[in-house]
C-alpha positions as CSV (number, residue, x, y, z in Angstrom):
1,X,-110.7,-92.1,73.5
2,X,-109.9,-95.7,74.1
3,X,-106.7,-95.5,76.0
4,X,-106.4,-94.3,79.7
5,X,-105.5,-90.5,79.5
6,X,-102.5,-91.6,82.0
7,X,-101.1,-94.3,79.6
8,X,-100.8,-91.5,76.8
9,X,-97.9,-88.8,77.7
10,X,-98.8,-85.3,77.1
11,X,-96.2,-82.5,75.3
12,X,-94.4,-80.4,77.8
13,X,-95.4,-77.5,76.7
14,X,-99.6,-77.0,75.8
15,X,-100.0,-75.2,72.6
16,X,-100.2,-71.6,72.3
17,X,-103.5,-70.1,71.3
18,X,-103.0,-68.2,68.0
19,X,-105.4,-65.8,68.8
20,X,-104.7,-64.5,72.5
21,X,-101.2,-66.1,72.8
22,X,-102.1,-68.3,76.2
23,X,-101.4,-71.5,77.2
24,X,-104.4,-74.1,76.0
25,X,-105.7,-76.8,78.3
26,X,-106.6,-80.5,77.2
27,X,-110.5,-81.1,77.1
28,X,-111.9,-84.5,77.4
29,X,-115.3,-85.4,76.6
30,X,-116.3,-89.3,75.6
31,X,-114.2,-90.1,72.5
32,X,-112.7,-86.5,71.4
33,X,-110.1,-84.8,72.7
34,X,-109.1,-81.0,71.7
35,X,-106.5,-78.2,73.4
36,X,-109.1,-75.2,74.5
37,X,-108.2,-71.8,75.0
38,X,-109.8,-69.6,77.5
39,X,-110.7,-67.4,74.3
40,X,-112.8,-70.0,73.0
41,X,-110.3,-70.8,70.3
42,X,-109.6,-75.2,70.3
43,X,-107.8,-77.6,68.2
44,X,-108.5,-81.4,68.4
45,X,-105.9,-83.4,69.0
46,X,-103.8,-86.0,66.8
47,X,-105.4,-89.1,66.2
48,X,-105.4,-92.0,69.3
49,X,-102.8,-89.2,70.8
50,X,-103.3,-86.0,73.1
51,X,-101.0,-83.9,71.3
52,X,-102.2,-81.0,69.6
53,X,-102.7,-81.7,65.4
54,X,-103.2,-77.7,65.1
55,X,-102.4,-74.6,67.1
56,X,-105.9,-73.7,69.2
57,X,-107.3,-71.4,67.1
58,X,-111.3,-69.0,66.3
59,X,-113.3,-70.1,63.5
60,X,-111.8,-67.1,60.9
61,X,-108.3,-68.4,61.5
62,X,-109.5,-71.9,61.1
63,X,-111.6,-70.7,57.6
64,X,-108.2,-68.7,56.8
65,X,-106.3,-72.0,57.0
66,X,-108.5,-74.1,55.1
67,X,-109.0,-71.6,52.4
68,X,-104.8,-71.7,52.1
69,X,-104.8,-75.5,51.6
70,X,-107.7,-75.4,49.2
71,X,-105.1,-72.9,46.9
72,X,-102.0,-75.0,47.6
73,X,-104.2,-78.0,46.5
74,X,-105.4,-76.1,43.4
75,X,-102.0,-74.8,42.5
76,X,-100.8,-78.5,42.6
77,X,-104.1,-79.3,40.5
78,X,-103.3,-76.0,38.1
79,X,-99.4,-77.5,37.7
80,X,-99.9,-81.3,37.8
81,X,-98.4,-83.0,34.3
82,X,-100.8,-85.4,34.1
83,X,-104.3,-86.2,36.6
84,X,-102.1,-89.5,38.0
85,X,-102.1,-89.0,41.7
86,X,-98.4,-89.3,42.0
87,X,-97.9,-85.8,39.4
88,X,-100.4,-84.6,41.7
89,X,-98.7,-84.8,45.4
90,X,-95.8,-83.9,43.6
91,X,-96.9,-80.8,42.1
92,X,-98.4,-79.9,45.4
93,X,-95.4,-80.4,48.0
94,X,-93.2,-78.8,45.3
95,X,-95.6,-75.7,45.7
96,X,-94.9,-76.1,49.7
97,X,-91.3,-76.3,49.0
98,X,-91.8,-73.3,47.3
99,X,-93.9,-71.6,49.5
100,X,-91.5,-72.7,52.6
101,X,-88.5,-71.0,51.0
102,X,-90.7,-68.1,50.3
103,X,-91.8,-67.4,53.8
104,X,-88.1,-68.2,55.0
105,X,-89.1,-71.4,57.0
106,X,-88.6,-75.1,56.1
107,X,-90.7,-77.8,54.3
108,X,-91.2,-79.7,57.1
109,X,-92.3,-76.8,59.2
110,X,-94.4,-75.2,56.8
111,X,-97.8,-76.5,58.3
112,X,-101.1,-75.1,57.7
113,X,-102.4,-75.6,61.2
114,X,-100.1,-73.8,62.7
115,X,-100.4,-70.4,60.9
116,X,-101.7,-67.4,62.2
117,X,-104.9,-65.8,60.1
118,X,-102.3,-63.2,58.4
119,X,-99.6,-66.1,57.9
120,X,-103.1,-68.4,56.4
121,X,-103.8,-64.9,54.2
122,X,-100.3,-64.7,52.3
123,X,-99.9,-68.2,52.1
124,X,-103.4,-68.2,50.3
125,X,-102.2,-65.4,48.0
126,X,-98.7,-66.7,47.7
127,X,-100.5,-70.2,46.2
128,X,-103.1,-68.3,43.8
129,X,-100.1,-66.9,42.4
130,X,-98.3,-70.0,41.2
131,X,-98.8,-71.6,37.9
């Protein structure tokens, strides 16, 4: 990274590893950053930040996750009035909107990299099942 680690202010609290539930550590090395767990689970941080852009996490959580945003994208894709981009992104946040009042959480909380590999599973199924 390009700015001094002590110029950049880190959260209060490290992330919690999805996996084990401990505390993850920051992990330096030349120009990436990432929060590792003593597991093995990591999650790189945010761009030109330190703070976490996911919750440290294995490979089958990680492949959970990206198989549930690959359905919500589809189901946007399935639902979209016309190919425009701007039906598109609608379609698709109004199947998170969806999705977040389904799981009882809100919009702006409903985030794919901070679901467990069960909460990545039903959100998955959840977006297979729109139309």
């Amino acid at each position: 990274m390009s700015k001094n680690i002590a110029a950049i202010s880190l959260p209060r609290n490290p992330p919690k590893c999805v996996e084990c539930g401990e505390r993850a550590f920051l992990h330096q090395h030349e120009d990436t950053a990432r929060w590792v767990c003593s597991c093995g689970a990591y999650a790189y941080c945010k761009q030109g930040s330190l703070l976490p852009g996911a919750r440290p996490c294995g490979d089958e959580t990680r492949e959970a996750r990206r198989a549930a945003h690959s359905a919500c994208e589809a189901s946007g894709i399935r639902r979209a009035e016309s190919p425009s981009s701007r039906h598109l992104w609608e379609a698709i946040n109004q199947g998170r909107f969806l999705a977040a009042k389904h799981f009882g959480t809100t919009y702006k909380s409903f985030q794919f990299g901070w679901m467990t590999r069960a909460e990545a599973d039903a959100a998955k199924v959840f977006f297979e099942g729109l139309s």
